[in-house]
The first five atom37 places (N, CA, C, CB, O) and aatype in JSON, in Angstrom:
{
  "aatype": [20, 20, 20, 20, 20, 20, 20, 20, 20, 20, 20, 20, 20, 20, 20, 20, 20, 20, 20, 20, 20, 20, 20, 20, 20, 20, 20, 20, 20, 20, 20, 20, 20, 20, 20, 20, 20, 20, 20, 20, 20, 20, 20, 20, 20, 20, 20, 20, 20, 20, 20, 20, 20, 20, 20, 20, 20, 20, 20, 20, 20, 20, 20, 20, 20, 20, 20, 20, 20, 20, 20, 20, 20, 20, 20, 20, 20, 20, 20, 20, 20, 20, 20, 20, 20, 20, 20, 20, 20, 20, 20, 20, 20, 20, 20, 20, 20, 20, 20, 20, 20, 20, 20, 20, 20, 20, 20, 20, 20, 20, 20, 20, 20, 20, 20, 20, 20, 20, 20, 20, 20],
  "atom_mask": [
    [1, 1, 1, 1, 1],
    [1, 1, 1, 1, 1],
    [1, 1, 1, 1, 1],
    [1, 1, 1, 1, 1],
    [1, 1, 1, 1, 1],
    [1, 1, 1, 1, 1],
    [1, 1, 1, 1, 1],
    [1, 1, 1, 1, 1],
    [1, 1, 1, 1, 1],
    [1, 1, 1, 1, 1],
    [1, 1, 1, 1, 1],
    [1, 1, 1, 1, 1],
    [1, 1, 1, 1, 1],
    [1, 1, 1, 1, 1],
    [1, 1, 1, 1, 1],
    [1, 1, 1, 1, 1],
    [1, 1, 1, 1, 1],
    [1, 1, 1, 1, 1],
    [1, 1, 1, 1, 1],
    [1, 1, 1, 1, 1],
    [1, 1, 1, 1, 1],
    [1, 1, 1, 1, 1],
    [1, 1, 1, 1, 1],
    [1, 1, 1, 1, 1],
    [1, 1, 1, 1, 1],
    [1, 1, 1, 1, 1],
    [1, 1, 1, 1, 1],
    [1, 1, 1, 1, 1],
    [1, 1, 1, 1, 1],
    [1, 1, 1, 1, 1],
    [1, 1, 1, 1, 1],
    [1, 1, 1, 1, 1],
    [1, 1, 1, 1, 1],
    [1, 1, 1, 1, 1],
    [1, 1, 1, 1, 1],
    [1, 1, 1, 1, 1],
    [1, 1, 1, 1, 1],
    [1, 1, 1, 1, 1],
    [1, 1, 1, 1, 1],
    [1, 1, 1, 1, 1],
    [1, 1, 1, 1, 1],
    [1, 1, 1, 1, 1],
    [1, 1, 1, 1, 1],
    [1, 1, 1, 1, 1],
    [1, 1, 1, 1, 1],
    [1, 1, 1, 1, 1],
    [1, 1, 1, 1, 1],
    [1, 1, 1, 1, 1],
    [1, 1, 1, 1, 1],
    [1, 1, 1, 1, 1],
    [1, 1, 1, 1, 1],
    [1, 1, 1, 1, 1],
    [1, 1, 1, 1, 1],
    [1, 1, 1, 1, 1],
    [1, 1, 1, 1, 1],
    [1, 1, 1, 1, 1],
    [1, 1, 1, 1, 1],
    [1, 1, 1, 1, 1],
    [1, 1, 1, 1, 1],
    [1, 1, 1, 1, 1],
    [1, 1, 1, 1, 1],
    [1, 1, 1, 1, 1],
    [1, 1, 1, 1, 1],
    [1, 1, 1, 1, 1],
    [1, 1, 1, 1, 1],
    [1, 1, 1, 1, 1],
    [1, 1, 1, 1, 1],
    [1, 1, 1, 1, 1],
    [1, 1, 1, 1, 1],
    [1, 1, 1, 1, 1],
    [1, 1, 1, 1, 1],
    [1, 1, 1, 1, 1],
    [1, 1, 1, 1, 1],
    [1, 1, 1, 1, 1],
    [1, 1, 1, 1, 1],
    [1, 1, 1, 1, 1],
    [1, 1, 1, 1, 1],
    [1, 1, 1, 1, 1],
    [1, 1, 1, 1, 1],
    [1, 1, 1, 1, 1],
    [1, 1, 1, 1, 1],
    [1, 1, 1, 1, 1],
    [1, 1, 1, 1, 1],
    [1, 1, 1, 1, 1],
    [1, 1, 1, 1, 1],
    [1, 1, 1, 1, 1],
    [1, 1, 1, 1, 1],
    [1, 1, 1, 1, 1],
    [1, 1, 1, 1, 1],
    [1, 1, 1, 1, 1],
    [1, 1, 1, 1, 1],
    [1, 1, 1, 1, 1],
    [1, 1, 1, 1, 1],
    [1, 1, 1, 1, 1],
    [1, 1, 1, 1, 1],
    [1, 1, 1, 1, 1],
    [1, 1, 1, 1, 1],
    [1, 1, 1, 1, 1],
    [1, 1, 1, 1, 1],
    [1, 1, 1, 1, 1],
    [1, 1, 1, 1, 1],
    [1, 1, 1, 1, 1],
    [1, 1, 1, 1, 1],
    [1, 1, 1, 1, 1],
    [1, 1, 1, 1, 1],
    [1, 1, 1, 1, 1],
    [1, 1, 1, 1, 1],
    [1, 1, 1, 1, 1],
    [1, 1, 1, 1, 1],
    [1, 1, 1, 1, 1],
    [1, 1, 1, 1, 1],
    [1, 1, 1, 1, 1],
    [1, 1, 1, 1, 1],
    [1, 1, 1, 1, 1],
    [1, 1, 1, 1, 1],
    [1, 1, 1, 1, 1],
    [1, 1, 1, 1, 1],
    [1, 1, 1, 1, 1],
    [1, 1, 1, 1, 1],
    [1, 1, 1, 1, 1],
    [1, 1, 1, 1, 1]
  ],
  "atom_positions": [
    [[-3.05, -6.58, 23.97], [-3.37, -5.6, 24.97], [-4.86, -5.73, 25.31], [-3.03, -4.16, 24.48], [-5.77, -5.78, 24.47]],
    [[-4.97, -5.78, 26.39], [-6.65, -5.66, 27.06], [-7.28, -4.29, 26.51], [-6.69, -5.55, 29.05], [-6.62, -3.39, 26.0]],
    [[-8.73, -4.29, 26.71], [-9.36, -3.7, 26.39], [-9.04, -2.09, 27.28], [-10.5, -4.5, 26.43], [-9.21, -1.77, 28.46]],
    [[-8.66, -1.55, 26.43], [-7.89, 0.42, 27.06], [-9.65, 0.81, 27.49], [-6.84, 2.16, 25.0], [-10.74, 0.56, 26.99]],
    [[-9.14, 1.57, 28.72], [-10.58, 2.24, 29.35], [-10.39, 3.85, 29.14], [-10.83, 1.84, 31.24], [-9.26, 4.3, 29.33]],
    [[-11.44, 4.74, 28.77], [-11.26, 5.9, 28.16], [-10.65, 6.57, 29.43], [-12.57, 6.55, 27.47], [-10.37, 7.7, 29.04]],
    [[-10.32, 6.47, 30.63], [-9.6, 6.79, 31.55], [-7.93, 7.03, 31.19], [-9.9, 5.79, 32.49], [-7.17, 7.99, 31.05]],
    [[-7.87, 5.73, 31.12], [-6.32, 4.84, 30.53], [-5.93, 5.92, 29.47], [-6.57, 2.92, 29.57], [-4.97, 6.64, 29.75]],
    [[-6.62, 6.13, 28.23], [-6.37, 6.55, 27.15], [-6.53, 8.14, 27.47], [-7.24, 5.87, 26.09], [-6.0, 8.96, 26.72]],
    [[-7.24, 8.53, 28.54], [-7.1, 10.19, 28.42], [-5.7, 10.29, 29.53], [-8.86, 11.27, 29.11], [-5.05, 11.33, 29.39]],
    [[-5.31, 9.56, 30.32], [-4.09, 9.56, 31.23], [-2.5, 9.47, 29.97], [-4.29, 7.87, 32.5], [-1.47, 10.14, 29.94]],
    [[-3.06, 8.18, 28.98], [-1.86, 8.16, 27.88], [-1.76, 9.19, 27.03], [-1.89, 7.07, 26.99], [-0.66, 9.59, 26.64]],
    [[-2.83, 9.68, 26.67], [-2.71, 10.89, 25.73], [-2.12, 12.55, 26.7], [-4.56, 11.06, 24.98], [-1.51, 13.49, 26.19]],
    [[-2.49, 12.44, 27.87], [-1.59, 13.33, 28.09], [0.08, 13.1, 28.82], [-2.39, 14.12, 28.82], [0.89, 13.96, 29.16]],
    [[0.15, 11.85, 28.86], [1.46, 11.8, 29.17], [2.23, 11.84, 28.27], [1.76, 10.91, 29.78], [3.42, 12.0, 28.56]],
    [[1.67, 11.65, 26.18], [2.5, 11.75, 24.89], [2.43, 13.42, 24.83], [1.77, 10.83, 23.36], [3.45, 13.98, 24.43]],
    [[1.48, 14.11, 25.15], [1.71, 15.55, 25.1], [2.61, 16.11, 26.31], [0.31, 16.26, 25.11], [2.74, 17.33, 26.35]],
    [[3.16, 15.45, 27.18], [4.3, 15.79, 28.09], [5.22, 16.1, 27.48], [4.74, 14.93, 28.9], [5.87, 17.13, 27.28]],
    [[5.22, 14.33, 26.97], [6.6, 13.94, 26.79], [7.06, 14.3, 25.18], [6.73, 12.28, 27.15], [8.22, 14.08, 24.83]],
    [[6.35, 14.72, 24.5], [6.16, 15.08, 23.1], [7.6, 16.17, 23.26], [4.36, 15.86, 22.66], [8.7, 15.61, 23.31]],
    [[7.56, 17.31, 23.32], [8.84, 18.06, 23.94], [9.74, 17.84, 24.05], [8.96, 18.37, 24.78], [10.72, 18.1, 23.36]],
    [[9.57, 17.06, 25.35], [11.2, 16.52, 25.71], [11.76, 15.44, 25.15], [11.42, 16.14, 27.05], [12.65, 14.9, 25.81]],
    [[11.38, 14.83, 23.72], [12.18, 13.65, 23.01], [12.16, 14.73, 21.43], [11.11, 11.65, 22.98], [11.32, 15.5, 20.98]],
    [[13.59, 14.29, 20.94], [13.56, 14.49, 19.69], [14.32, 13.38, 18.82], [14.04, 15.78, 19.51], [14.81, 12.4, 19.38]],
    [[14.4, 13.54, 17.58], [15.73, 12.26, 16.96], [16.49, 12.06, 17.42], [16.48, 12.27, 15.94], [16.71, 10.87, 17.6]],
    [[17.21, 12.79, 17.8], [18.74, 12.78, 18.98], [18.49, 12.03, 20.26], [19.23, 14.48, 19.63], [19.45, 11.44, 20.74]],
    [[17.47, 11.99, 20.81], [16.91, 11.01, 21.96], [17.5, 9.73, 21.81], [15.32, 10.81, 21.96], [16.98, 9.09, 20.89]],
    [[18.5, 9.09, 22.48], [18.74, 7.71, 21.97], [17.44, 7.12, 22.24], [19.98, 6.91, 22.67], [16.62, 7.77, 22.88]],
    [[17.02, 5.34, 21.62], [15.97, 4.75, 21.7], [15.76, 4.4, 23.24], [15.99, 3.67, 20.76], [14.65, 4.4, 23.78]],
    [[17.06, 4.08, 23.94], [16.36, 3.45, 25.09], [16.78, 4.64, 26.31], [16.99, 1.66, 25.42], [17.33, 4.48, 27.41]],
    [[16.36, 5.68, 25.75], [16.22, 6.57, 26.83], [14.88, 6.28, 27.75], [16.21, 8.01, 26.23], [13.97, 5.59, 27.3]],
    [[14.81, 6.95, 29.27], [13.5, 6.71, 29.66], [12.19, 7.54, 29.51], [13.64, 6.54, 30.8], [11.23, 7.34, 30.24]],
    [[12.19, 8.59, 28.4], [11.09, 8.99, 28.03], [10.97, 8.41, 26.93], [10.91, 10.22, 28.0], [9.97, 7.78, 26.6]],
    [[11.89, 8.54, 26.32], [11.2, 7.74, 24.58], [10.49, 6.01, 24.6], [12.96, 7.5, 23.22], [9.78, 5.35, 23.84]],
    [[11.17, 5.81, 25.93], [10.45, 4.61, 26.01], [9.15, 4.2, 26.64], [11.16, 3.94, 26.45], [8.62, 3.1, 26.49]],
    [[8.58, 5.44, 27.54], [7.5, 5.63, 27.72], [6.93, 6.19, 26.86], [7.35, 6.03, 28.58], [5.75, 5.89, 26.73]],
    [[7.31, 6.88, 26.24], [6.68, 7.72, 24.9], [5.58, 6.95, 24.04], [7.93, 8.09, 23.78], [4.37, 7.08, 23.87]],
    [[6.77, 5.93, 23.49], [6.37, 5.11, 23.11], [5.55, 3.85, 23.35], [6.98, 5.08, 22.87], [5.27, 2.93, 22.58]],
    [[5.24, 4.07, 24.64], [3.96, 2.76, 25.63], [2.88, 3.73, 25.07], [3.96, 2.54, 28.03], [2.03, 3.44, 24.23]],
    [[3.09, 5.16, 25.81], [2.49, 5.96, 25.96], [0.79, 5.93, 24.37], [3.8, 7.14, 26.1], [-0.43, 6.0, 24.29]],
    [[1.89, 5.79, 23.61], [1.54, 6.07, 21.92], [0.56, 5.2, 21.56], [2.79, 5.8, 20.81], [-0.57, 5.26, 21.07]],
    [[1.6, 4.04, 22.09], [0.75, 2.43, 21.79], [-0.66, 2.14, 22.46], [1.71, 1.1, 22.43], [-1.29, 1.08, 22.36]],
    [[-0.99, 3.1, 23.07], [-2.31, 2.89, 24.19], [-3.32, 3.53, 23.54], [-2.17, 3.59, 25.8], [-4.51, 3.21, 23.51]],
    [[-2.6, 4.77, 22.83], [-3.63, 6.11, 22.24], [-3.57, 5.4, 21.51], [-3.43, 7.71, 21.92], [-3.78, 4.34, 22.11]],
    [[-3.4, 5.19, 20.51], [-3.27, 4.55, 19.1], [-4.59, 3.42, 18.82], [-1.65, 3.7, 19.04], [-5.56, 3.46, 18.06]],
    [[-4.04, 2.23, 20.0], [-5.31, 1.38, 20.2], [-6.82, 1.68, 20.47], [-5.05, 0.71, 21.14], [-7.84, 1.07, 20.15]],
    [[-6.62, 2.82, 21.15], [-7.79, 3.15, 21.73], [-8.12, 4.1, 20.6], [-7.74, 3.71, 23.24], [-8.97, 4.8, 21.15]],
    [[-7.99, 4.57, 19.37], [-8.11, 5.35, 19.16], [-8.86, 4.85, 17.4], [-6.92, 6.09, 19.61], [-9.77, 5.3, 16.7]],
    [[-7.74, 3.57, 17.28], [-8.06, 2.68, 16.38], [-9.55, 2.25, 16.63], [-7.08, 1.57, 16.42], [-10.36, 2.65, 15.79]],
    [[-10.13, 1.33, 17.92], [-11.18, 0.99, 18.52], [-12.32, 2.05, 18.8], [-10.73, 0.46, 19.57], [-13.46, 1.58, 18.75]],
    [[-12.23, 3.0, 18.99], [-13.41, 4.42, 18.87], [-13.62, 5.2, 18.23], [-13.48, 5.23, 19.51], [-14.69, 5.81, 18.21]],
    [[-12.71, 5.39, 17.54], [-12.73, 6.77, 16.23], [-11.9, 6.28, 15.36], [-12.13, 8.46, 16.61], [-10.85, 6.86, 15.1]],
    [[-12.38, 4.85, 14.64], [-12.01, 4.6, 13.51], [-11.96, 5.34, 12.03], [-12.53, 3.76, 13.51], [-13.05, 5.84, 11.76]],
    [[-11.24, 5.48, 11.3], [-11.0, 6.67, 10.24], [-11.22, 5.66, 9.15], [-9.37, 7.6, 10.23], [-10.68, 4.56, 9.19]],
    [[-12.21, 6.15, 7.93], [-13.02, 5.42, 6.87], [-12.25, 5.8, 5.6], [-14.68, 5.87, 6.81], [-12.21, 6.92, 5.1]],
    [[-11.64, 4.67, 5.15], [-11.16, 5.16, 3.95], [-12.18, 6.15, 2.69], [-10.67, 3.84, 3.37], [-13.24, 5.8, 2.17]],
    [[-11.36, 7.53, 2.48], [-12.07, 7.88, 1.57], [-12.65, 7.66, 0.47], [-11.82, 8.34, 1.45], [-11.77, 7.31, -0.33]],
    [[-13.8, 7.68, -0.1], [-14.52, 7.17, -1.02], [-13.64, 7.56, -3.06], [-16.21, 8.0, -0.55], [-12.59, 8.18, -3.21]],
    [[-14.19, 7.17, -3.81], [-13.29, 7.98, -4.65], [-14.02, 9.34, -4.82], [-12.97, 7.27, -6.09], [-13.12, 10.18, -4.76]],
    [[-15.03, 9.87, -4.97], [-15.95, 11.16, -4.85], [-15.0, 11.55, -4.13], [-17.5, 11.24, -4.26], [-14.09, 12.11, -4.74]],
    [[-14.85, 11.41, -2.63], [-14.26, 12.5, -1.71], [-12.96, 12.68, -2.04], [-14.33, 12.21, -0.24], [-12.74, 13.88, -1.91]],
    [[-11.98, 12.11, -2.4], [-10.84, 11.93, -3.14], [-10.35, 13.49, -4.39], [-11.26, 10.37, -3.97], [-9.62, 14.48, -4.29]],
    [[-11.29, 12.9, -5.49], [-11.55, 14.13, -6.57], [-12.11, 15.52, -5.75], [-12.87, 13.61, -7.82], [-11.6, 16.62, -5.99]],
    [[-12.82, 15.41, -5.11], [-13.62, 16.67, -4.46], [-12.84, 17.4, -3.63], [-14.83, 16.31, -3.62], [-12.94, 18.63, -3.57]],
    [[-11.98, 16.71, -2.91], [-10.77, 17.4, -2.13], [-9.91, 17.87, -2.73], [-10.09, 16.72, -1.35], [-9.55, 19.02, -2.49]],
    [[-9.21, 16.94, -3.89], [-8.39, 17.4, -4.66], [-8.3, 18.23, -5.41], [-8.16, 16.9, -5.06], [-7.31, 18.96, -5.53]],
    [[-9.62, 18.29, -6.27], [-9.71, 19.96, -6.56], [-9.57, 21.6, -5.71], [-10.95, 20.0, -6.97], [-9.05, 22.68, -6.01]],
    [[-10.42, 21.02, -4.41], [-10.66, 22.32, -3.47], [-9.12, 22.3, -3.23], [-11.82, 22.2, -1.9], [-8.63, 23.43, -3.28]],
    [[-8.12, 21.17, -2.96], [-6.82, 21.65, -2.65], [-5.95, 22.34, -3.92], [-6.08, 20.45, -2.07], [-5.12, 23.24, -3.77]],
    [[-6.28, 21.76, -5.12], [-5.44, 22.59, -6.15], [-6.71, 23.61, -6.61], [-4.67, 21.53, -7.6], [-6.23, 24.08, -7.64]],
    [[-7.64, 24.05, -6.51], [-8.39, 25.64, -6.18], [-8.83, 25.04, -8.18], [-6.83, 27.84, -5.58], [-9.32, 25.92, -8.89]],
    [[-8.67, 24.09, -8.59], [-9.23, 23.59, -10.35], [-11.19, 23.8, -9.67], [-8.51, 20.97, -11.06], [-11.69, 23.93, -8.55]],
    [[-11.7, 23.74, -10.98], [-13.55, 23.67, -10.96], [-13.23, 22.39, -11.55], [-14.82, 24.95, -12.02], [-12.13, 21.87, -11.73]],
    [[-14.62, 21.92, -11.88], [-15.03, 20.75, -12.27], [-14.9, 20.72, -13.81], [-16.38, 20.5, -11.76], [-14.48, 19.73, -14.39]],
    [[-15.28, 21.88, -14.45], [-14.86, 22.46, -16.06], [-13.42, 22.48, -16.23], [-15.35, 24.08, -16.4], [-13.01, 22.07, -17.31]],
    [[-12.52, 22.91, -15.32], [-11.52, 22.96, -15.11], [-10.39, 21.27, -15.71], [-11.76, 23.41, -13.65], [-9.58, 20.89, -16.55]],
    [[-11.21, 20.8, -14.42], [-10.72, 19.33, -14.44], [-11.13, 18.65, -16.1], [-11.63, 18.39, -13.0], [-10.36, 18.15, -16.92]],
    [[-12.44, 18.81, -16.17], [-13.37, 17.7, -17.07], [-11.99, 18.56, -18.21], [-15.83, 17.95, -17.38], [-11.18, 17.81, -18.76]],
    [[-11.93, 19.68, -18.37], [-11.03, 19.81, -19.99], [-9.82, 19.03, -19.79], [-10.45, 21.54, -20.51], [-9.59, 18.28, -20.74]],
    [[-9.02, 18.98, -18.89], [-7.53, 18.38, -18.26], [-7.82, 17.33, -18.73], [-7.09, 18.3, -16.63], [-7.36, 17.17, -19.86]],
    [[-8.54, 16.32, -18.23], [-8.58, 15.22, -18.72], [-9.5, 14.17, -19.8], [-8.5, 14.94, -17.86], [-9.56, 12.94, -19.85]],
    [[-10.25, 15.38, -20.69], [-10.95, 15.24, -21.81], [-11.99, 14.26, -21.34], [-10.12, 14.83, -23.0], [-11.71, 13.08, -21.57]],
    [[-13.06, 14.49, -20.77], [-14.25, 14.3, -20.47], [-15.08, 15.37, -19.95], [-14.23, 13.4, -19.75], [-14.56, 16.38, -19.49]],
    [[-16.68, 15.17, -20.01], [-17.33, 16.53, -20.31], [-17.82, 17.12, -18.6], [-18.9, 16.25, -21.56], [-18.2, 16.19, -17.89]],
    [[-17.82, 18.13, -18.11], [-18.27, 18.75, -16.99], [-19.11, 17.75, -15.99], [-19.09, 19.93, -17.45], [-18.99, 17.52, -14.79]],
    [[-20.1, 17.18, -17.1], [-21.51, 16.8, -16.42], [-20.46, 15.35, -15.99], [-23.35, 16.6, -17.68], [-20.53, 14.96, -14.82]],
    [[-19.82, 14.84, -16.65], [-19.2, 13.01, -15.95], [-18.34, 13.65, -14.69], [-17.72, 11.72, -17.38], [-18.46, 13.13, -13.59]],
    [[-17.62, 14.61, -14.85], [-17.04, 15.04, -13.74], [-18.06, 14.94, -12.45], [-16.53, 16.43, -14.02], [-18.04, 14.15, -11.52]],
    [[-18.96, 16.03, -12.73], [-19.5, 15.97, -11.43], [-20.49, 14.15, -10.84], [-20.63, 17.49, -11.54], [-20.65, 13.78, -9.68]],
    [[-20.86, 13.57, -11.89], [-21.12, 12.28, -11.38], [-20.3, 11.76, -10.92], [-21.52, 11.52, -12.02], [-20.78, 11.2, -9.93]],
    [[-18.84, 11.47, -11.03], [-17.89, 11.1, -10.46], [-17.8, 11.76, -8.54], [-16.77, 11.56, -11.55], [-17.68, 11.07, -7.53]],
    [[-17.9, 13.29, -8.67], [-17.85, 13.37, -7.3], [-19.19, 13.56, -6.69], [-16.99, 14.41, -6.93], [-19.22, 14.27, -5.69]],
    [[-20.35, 13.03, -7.12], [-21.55, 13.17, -6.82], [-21.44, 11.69, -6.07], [-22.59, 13.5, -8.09], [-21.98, 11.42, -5.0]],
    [[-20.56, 10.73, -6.94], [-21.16, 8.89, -6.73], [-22.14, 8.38, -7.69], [-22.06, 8.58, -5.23], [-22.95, 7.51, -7.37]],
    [[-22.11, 8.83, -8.69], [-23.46, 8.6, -9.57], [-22.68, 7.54, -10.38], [-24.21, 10.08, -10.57], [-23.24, 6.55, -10.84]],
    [[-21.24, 7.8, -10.56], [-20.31, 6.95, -11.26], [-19.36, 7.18, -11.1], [-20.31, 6.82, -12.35], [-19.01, 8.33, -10.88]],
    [[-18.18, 5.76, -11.16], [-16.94, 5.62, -10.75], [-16.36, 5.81, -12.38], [-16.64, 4.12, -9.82], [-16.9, 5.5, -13.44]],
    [[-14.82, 6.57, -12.07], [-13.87, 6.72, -13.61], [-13.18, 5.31, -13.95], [-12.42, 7.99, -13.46], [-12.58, 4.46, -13.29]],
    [[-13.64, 5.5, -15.6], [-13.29, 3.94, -15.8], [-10.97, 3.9, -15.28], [-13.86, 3.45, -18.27], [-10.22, 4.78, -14.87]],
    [[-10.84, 3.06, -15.49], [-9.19, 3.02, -15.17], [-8.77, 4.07, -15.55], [-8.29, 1.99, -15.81], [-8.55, 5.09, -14.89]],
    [[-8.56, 3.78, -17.11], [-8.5, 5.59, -17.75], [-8.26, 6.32, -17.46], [-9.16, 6.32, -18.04], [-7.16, 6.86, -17.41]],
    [[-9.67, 6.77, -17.01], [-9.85, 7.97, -16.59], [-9.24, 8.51, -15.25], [-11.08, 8.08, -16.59], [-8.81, 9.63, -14.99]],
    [[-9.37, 6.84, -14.08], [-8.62, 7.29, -12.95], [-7.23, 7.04, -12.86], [-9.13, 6.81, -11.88], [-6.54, 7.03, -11.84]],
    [[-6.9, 6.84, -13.92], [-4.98, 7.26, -14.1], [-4.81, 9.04, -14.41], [-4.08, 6.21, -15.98], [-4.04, 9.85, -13.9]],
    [[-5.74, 9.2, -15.34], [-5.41, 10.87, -15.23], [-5.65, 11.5, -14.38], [-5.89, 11.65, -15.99], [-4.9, 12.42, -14.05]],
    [[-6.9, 11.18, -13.65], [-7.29, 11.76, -12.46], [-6.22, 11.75, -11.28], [-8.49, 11.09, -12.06], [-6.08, 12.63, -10.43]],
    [[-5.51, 10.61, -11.38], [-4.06, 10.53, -10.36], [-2.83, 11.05, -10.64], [-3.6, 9.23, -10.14], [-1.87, 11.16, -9.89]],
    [[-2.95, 11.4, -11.86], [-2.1, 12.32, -12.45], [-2.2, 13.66, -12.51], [-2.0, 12.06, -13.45], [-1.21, 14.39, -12.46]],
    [[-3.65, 14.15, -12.65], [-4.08, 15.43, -12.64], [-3.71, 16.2, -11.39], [-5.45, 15.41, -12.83], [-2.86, 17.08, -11.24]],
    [[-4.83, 15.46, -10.27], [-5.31, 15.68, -9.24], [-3.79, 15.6, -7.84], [-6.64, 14.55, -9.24], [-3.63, 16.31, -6.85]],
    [[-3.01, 14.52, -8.34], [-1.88, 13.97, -7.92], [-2.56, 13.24, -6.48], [-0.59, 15.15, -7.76], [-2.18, 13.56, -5.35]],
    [[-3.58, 12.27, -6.75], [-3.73, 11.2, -6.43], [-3.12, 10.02, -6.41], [-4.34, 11.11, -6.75], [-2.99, 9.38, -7.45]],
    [[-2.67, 9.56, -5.21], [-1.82, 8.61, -5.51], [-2.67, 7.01, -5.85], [-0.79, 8.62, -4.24], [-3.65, 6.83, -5.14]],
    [[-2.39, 6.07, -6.7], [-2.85, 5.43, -7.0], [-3.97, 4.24, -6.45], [-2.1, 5.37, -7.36], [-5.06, 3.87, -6.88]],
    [[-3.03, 3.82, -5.16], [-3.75, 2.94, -4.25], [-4.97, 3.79, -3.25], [-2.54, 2.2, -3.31], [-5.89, 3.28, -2.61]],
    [[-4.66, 5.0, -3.35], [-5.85, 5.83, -2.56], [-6.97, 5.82, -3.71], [-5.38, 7.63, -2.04], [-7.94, 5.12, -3.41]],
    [[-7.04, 6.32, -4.7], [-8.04, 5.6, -5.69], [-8.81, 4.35, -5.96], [-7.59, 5.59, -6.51], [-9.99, 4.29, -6.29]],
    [[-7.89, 3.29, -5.76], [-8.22, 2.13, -5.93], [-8.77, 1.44, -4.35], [-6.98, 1.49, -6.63], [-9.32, 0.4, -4.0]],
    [[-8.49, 2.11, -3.99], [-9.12, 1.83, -1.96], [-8.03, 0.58, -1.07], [-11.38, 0.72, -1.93], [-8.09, -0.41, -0.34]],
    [[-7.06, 1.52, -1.76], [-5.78, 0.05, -1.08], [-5.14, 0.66, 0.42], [-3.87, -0.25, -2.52], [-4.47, -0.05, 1.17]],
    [[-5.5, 2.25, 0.76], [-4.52, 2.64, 1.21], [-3.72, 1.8, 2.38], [-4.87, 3.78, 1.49], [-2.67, 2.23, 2.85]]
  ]
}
């Protein structure tokens, strides 16, 4: 696909919020919205990939979210997985990464899934 012009991409993005509505699972595939739908998608998507690329999270931001989402402290965590307060917070500071170990419990704790840890996603 050629290079999408932010024109292109604000015309595709509202023709997927049209058509968003009027397709559901039941839509056979080669109906004629789902099949624009789907041009539609492929345009935002590119263009979207190319300007507002999304940065895999770091492992800090990872632990740091994961706590604020299960509402745990850092004392909290550090007892769960038997290491002391202060390594916790270097971990979501960046001061230091958890050895394997540690980031298996942490994916266990936290319910991190593995390859998001390891920066595979």
């Amino acid at each position: 696909m050629d290079k999408i012009t932010k024109e292109q991409y604000e015309f595709a993005l509202s023709k997927v919020e049209t058509l968003l509505p009027l397709v559901d699972d039941n839509t056979p595939s080669n109906d004629k919205k789902v099949v624009e739908l789907s041009v539609m998608s492929d345009i935002v998507i590119a263009y979207e990939k190319a300007h507002y690329p999304i940065e895999k999270p770091t492992v800090s931001e990872l632990i740091a979210l994961s706590l604020k989402e299960k509402g745990l402290t850092q004392r909290e965590l550090a007892n769960n997985i038997g290491v002391s307060p202060s390594r916790v917070n270097d971990y979501i500071s960046g001061r230091s990464e958890p050895t394997l170990k540690i980031a298996r419990l942490l994916c266990i704790e936290l319910n991190i899934s593995p390859s998001a840890m390891l920066g595979v996603l």
